[in-house]
C-alpha angles and dihedrals in degrees: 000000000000115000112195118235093251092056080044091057086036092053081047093055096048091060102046076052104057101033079058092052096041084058092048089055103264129145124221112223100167143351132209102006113191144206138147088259101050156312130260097201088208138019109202144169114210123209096275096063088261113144100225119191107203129204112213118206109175122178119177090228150351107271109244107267100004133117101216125129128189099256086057081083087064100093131186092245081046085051104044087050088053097053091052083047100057093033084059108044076048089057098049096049104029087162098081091050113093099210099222098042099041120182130278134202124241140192126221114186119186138186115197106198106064096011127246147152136194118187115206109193124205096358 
């Protein structure tokens, strides 16, 4: 099957992302969860118990005069899906959501040349 050079990128960037949260501490329960209505790009537990959906928005590199970033692609609309996502995939395993604590949704936003991550928390 043909992957487009941007999936290709994006695949990049979950990687680098998960390989940075797992040496945090965190601990990778899913990628790449799917439904009609949206993706959450990964499912995590930090080291406090909090379930933590990350949005992952990779670019190879900066464009030449331009001051856009990676988390620019992180729109409002791409936002609001997100949030039903991740409230849905809550209400169908309860389980894994401590009550007090809650989840919370991250950003991680990545440039690969040069490198460079920037982690948003609770965004």
């Amino acid at each position: 099957m043909f992957k487009s050079k941007t999936s290709a990128i994006g695949a990049i960037g979950e990687d680098l992302a998960c390989d940075f949260l797992i040496k945090k501490g965190y601990k990778i329960l899913k990628r790449n969860y799917w439904k009609p209505w949206g993706e959450l790009d990964i499912i995590a537990k930090d080291r406090d118990g909090v379930i933590v959906f990350v949005e992952v928005k990779a670019m190879r590199r900066l464009p030449a005069n331009s001051d856009l970033q990676p988390e620019d692609n992180l729109t409002r609309a791409k936002l609001i899906k997100l949030k039903r996502t991740a409230e849905l995939f809550v209400s169908s395993r309860p389980e894994l959501v401590d009550e007090e604590r809650g989840y919370q949704i991250d950003l991680l936003a990545i440039v690969l040349e040069p490198f460079q991550i920037s982690h948003y928390e609770n965004v």
